[in-house]
ROKE-132231 format. One line per 3 residues: number of its first residue (from 1); their letters; for each residue x, y, z of N, C-alpha, C. Coordinates in pm, whole numbers, plus 50000, padded with zeros to 5 digits. Layout:
NUM) a) X Y Z X Y Z X Y Z  ...
% end
This chain:
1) xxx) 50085 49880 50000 50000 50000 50000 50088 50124 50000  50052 50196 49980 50126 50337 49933 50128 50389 50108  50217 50473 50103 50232 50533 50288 50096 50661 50308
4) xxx) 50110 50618 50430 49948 50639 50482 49979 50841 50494  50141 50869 50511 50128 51029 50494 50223 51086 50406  50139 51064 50290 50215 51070 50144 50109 51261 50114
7) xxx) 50169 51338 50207 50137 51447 50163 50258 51543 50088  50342 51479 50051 50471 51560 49975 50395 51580 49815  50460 51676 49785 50413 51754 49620 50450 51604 49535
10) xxx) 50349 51667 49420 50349 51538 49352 50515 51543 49258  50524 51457 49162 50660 51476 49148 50620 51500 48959  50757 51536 48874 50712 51559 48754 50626 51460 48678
13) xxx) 50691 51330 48694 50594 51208 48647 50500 51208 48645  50419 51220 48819 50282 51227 48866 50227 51289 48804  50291 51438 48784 50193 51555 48731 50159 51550 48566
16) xxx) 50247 51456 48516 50248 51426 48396 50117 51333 48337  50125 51239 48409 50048 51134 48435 49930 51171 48467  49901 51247 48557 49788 51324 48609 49726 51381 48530
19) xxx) 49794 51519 48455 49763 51553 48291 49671 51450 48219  49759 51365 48180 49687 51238 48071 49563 51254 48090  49584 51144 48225 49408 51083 48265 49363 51151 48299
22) xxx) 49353 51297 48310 49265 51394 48336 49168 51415 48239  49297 51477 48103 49249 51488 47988 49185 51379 47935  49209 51232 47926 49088 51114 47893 48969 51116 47991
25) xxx) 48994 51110 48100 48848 51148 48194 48785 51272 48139  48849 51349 48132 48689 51492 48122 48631 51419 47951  48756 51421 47904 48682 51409 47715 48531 51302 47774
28) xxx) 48582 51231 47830 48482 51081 47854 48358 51139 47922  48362 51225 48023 48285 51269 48141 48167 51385 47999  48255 51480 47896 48200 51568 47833 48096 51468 47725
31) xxx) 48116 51390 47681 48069 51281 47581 47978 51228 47652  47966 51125 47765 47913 51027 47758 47807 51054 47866  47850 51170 47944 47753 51255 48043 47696 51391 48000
34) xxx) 47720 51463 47888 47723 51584 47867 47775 51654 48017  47886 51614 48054 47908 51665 48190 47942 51857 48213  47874 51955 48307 47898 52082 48310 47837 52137 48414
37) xxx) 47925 52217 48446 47912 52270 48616 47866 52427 48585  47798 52485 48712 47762 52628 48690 47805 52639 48826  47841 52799 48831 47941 52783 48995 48094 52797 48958
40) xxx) 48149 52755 48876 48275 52723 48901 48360 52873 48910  48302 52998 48915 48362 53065 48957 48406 53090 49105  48329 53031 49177 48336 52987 49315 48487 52888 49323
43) xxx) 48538 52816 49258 48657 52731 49313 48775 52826 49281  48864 52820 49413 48944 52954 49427 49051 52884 49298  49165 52949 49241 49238 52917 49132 49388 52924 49142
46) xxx) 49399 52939 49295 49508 52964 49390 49492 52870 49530  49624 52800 49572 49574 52813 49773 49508 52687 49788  49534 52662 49846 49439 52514 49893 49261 52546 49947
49) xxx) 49186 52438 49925 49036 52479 49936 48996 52307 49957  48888 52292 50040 48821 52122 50044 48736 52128 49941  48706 52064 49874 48582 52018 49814 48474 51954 49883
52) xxx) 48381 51965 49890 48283 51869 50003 48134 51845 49896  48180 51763 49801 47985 51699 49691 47929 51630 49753  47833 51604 49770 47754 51528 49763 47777 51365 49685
55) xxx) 47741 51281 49753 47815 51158 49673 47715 51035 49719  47676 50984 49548 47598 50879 49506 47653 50830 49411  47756 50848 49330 47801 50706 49262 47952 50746 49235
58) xxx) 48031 50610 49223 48163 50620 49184 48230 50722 49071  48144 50760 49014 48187 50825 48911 48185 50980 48955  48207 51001 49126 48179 51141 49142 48307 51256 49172
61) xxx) 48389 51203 49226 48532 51199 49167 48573 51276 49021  48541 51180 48922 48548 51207 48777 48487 51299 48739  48369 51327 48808 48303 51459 48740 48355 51614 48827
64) xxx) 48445 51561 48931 48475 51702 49012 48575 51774 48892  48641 51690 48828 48735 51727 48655 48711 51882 48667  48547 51863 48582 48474 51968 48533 48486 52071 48570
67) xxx) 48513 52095 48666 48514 52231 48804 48690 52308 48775  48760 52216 48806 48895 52271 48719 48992 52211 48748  49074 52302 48678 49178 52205 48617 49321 52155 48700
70) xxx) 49316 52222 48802 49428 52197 48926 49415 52061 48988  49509 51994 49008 49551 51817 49044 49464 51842 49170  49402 51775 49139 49289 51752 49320 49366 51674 49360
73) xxx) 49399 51700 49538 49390 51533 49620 49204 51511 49687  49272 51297 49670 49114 51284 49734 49091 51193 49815  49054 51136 49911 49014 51022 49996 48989 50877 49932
76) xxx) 49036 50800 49919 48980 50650 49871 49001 50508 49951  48873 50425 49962 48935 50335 50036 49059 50270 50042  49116 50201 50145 49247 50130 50150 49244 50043 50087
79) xxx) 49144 49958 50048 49173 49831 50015 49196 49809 49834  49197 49923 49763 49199 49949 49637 49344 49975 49590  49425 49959 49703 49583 50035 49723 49647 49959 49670
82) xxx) 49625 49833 49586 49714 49689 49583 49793 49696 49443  49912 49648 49462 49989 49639 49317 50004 49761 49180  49929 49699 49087 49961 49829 49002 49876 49977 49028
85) xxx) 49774 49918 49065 49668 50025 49135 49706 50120 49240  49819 50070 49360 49919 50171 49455 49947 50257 49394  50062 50246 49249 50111 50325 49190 50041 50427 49110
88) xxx) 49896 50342 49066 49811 50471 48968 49768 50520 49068  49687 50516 49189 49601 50610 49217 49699 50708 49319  49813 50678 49380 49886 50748 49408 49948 50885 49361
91) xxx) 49968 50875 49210 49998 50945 49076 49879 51027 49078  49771 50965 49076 49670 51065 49105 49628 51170 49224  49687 51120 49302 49640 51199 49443 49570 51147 49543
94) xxx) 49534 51065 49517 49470 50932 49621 49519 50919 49788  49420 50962 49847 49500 50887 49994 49386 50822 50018  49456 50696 50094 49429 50600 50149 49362 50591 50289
97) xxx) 49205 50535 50278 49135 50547 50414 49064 50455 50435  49041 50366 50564 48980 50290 50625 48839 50349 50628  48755 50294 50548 48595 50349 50503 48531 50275 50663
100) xxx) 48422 50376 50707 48342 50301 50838 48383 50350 50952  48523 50419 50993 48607 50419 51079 48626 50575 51087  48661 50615 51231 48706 50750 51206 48889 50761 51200
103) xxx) 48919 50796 51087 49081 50701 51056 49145 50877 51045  49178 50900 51193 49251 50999 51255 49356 50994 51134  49438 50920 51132 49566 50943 51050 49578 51001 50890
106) xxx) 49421 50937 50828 49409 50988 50703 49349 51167 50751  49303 51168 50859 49268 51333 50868 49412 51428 50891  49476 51342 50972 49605 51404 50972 49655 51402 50826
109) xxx) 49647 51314 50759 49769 51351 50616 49689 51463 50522  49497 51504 50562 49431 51601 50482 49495 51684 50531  49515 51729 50637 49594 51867 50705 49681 51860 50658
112) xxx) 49802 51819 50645 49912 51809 50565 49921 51840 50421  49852 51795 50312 49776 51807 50250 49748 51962 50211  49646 52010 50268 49591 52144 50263 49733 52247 50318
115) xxx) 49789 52172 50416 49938 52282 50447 49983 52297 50346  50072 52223 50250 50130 52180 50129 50064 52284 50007  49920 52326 50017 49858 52446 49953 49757 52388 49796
118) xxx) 49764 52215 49883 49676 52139 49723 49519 52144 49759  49438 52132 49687 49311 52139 49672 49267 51986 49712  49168 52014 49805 49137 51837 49838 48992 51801 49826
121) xxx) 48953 51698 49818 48810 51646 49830 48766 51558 49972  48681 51576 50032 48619 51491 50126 48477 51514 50145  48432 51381 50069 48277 51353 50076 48215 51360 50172
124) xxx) 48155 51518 50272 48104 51448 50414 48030 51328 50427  47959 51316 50358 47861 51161 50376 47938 51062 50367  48070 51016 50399 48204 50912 50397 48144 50829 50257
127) xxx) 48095 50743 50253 48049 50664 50153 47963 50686 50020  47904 50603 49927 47801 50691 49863 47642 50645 49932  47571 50710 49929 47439 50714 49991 47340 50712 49818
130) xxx) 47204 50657 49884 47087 50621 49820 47014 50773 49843  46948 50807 49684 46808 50937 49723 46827 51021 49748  46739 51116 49761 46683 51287 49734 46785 51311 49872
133) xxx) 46780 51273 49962 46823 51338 50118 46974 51311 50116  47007 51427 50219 47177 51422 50225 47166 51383 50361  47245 51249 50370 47255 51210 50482 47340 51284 50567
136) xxx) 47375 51250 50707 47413 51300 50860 47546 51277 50805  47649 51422 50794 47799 51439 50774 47847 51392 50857  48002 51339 50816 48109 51340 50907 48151 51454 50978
139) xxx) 48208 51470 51026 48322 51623 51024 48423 51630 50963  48448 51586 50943 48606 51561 50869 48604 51682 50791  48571 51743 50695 48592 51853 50621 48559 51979 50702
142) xxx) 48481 51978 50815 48477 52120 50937 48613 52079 51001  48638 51953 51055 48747 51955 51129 48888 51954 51032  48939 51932 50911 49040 51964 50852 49031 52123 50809
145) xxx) 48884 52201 50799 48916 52357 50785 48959 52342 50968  48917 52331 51018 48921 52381 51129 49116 52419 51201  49169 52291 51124 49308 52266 51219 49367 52359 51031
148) xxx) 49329 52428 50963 49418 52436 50871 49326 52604 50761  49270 52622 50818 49203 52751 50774 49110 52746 50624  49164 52663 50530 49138 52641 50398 48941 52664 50426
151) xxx) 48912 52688 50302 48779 52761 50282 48671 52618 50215  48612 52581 50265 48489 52481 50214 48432 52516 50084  48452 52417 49977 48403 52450 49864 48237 52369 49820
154) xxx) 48145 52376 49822 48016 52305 49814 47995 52230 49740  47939 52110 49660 47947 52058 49556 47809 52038 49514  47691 52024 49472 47588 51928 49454 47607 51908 49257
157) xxx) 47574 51752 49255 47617 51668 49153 47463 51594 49159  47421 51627 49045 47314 51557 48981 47284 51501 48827  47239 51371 48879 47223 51247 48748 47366 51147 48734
160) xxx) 47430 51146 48852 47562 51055 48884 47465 50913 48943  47375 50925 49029 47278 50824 49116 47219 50736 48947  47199 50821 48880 47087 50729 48775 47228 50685 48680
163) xxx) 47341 50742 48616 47411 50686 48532 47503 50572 48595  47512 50605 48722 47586 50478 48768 47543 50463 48927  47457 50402 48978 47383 50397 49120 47515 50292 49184
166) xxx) 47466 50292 49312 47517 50213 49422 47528 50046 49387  47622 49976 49318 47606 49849 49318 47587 49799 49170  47581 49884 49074 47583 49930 48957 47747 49856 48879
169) xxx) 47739 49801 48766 47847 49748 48687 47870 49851 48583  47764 49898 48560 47802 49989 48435 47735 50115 48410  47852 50206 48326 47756 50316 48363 47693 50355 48248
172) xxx) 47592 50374 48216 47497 50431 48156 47496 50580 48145  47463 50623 48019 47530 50764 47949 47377 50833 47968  47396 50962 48075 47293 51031 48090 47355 51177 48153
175) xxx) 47291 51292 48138 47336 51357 48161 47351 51412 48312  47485 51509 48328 47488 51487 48468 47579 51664 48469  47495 51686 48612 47502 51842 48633 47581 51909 48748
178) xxx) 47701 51965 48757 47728 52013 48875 47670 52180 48986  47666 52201 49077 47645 52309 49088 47758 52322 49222  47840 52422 49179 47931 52486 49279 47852 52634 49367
181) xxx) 47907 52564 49488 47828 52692 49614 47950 52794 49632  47940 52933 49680 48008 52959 49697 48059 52925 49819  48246 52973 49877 48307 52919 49966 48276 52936 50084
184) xxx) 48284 52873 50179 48282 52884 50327 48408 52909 50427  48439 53014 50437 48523 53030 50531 48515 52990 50640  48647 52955 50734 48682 52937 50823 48641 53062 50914
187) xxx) 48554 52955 51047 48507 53070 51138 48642 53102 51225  48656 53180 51309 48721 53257 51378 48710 53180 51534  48805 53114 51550 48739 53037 51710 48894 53020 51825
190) xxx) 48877 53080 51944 48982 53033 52021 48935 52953 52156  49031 52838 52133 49041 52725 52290 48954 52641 52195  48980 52482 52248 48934 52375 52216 48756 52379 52247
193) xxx) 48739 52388 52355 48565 52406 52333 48495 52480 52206  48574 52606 52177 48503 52687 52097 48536 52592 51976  48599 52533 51964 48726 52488 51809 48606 52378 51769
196) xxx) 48558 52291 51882 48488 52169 51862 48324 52170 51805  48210 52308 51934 48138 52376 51897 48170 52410 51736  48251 52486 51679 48226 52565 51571 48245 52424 51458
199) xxx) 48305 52309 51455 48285 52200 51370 48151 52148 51360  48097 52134 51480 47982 52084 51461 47894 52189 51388  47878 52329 51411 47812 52411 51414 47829 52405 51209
202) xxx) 47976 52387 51188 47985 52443 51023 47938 52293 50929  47964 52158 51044 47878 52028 50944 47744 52032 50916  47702 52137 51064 47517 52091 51022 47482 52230 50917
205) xxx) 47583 52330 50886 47526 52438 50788 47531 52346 50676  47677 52270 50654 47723 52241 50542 47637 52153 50488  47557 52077 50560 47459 51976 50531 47335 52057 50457
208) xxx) 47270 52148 50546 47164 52211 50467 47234 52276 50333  47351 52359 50302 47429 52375 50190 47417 52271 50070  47465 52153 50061 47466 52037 50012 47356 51995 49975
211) xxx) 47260 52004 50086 47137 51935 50018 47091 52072 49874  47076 52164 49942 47044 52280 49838 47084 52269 49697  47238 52234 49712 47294 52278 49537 47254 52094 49513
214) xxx) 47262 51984 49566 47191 51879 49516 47075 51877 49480  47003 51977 49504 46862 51993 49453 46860 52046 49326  46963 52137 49360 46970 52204 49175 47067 52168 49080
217) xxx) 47133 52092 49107 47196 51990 48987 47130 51867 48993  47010 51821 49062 46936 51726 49024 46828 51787 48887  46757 51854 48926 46688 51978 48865 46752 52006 48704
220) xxx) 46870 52035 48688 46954 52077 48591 46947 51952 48512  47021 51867 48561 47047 51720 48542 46904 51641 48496  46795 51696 48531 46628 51644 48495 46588 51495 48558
223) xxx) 46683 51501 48640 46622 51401 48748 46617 51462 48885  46513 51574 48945 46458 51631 49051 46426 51540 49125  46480 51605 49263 46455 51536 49349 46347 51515 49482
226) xx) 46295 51408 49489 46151 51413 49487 46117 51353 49673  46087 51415 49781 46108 51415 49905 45970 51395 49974
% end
């Protein structure tokens, strides 16, 4: 498995490599999804920033492309880490996380990460989820702004659930819509009580946030979501 705090800059190869399959993912994502985001003036173009979408199918990742063009890092289970696959998704930006678990160490290498000044992704809903509702967040993206200042970027992604659902072999070509929120800054908080309060306080905004722009890239996307 690739090392669990592989937050050092990527290297020329990587970024090379990264290039490629970027450029074959979006062509694929623009074709076979009509994939296109509204919002994207919202993702800063400088500086490190989280990403936080909404997430119902594997293919949600692939469509963050769309939004731009700077090497994302992103969260992925551990157990995908094996053999030639270590080396690709590493190249990509991939860190490695124990799905189910609250896996302190992968939050430590996001801080690291966001120090370093790269753009990251973390799905609050850890997994992908079923339907219209955004399920009960992690913290993980309040608590990595929290220890590291970086600004919350919103995601909602609609028609990813119908082209490729939960459990799904293949994906099916339908169109699929992003909507970028604008950013969320880091609140202002001193001493650990206040630090802990203000995580919880920015998961349960971020949740009503999320559900919102998932409503309107469902909407966009023409599969509305129906509650």
């Amino acid at each position: 498995m690739s090392e669990r705090n592989d937050a050092r800059p990527a290297t020329r190869g990587e970024l090379l490599f990264y290039a490629v399959i970027r450029l074959a993912l979006l062509s694929f994502a623009r074709v076979w999804f009509r994939a296109s985001a509204r919002g994207k003036e919202h993702v800063p173009t400088e500086g490190a920033f989280i990403f936080a979408p909404v997430h119902r199918s594997n293919i949600d990742f692939l469509l963050l492309l769309v939004c731009t063009k700077r090497r994302i890092r992103f969260l992925s289970k551990d157990t995908i880490f094996k053999g030639v696959w270590d080396t690709i998704f590493t190249a990509l930006g991939a860190i490695p996380v124990v799905r189910g678990t609250p896996d302190r160490e992968a939050l430590q290498t996001c801080v690291a990460v966001i120090a370093a000044g790269d753009p990251l992704v973390i799905f609050p809903e850890g997994t992908r989820q079923l339907g219209p509702v955004v399920q009960e967040l992690f913290d993980g993206a309040a608590f990595v702004q929290s220890r590291t200042g970086a600004p919350i970027v919103p995601v909602g992604i609609g028609g990813s659930e119908t082209a490729m659902p939960k459990g799904a072999k293949f994906i099916k070509p339908h169109k699929v819509r992003l909507v970028v929120g604008p950013p969320l800054a880091a609140p202002i908080t001193e001493g650990p009580k206040a630090r802990r309060a203000a995580i919880r306080a920015r998961t349960a905004e971020l949740h009503g946030v999320i559900q919102d722009l998932f409503d309107q890239a469902q909407v966009d996307a023409g599969t509305p979501n129906r509650r």
